[in-house]
N, CA, C and O atoms as a DFTB+ gen file, in Angstrom:
124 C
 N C O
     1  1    -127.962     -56.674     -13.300
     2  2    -127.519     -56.045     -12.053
     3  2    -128.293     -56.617     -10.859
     4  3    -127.836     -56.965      -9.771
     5  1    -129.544     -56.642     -11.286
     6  2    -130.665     -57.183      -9.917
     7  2    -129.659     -58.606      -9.677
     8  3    -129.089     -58.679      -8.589
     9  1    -129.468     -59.604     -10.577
    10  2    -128.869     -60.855     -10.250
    11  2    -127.801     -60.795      -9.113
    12  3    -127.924     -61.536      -8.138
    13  1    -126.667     -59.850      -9.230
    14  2    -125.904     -59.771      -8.648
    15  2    -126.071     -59.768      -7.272
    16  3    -125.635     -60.614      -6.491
    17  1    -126.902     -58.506      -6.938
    18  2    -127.536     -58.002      -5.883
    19  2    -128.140     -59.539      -4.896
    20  3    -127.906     -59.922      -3.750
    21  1    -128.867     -60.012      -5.862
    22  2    -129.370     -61.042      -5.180
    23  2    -128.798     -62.402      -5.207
    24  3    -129.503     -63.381      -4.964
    25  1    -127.290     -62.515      -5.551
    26  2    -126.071     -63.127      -5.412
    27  2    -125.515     -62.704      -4.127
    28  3    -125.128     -63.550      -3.321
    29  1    -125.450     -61.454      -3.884
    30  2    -124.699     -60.639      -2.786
    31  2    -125.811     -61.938      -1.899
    32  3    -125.459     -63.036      -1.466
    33  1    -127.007     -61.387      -1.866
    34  2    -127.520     -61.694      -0.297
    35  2    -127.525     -63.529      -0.095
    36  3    -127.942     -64.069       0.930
    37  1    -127.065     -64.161      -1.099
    38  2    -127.268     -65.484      -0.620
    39  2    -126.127     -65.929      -0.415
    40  3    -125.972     -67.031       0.109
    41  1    -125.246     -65.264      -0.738
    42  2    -123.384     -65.081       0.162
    43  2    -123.372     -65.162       1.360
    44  3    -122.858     -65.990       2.113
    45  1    -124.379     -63.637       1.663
    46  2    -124.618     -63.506       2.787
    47  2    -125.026     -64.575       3.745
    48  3    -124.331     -65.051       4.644
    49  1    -126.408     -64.925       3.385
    50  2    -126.864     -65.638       3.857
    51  2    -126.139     -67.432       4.244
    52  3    -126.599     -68.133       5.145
    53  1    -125.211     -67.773       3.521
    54  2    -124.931     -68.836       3.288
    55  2    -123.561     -68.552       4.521
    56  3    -123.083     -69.428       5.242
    57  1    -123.200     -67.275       4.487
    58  2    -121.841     -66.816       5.053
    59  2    -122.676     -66.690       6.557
    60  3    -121.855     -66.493       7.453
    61  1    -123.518     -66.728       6.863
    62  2    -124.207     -66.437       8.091
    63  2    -124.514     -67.610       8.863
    64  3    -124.619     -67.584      10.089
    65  1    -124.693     -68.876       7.993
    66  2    -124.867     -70.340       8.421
    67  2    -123.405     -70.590       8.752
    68  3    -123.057     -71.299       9.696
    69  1    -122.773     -70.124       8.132
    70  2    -120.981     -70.870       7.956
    71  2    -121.062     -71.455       7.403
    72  3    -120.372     -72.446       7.640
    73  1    -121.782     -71.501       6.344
    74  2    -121.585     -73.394       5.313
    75  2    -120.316     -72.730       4.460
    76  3    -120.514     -71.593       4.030
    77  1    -119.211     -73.262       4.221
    78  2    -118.338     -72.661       3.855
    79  2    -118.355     -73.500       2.471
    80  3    -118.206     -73.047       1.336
    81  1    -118.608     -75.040       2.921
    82  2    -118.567     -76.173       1.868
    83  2    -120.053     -75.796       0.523
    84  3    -120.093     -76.139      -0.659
    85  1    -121.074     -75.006       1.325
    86  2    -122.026     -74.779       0.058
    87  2    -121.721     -73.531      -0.889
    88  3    -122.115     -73.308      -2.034
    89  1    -120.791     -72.697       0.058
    90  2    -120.154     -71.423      -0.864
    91  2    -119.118     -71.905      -2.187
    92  3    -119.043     -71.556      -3.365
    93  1    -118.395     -72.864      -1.352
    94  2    -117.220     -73.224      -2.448
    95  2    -118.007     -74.036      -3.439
    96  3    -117.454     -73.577      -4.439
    97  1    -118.833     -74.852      -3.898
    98  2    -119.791     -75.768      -4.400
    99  2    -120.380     -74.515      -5.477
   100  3    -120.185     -74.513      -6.692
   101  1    -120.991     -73.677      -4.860
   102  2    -121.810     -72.631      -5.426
   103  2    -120.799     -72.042      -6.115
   104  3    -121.115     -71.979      -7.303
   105  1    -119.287     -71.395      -5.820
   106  2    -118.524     -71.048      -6.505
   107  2    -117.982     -71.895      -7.882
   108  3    -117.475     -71.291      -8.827
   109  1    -118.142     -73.242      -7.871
   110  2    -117.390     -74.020      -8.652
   111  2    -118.643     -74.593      -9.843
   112  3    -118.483     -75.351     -10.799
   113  1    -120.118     -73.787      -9.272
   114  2    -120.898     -74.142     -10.529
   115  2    -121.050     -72.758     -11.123
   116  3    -121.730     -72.664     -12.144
   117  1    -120.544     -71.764     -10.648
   118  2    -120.868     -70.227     -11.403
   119  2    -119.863     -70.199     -12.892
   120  3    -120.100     -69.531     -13.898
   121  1    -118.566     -71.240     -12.642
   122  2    -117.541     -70.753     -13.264
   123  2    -118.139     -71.676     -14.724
   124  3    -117.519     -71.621     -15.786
C-alpha cells in the first residue's frame, strides 16, 4: 500500500513538471 501512495506522489510530481513524455515511459515500464 505504502508503494502506491508513493507512486501517487511521483505522478504528482512528474504531473507538476509537465513531463508528460517521463509519465508515459514510467507507464510503459510498470506494465
Amino acid at each position: 500500500m505504502l508503494f502506491l501512495i508513493i507512486l501517487s506522489h511521483i505522478y504528482f510530481l512528474l504531473d507538476k513538471f509537465n513531463n508528460k513524455e517521463t509519465i508515459f515511459c514510467f507507464q510503459l515500464q510498470t506494465e
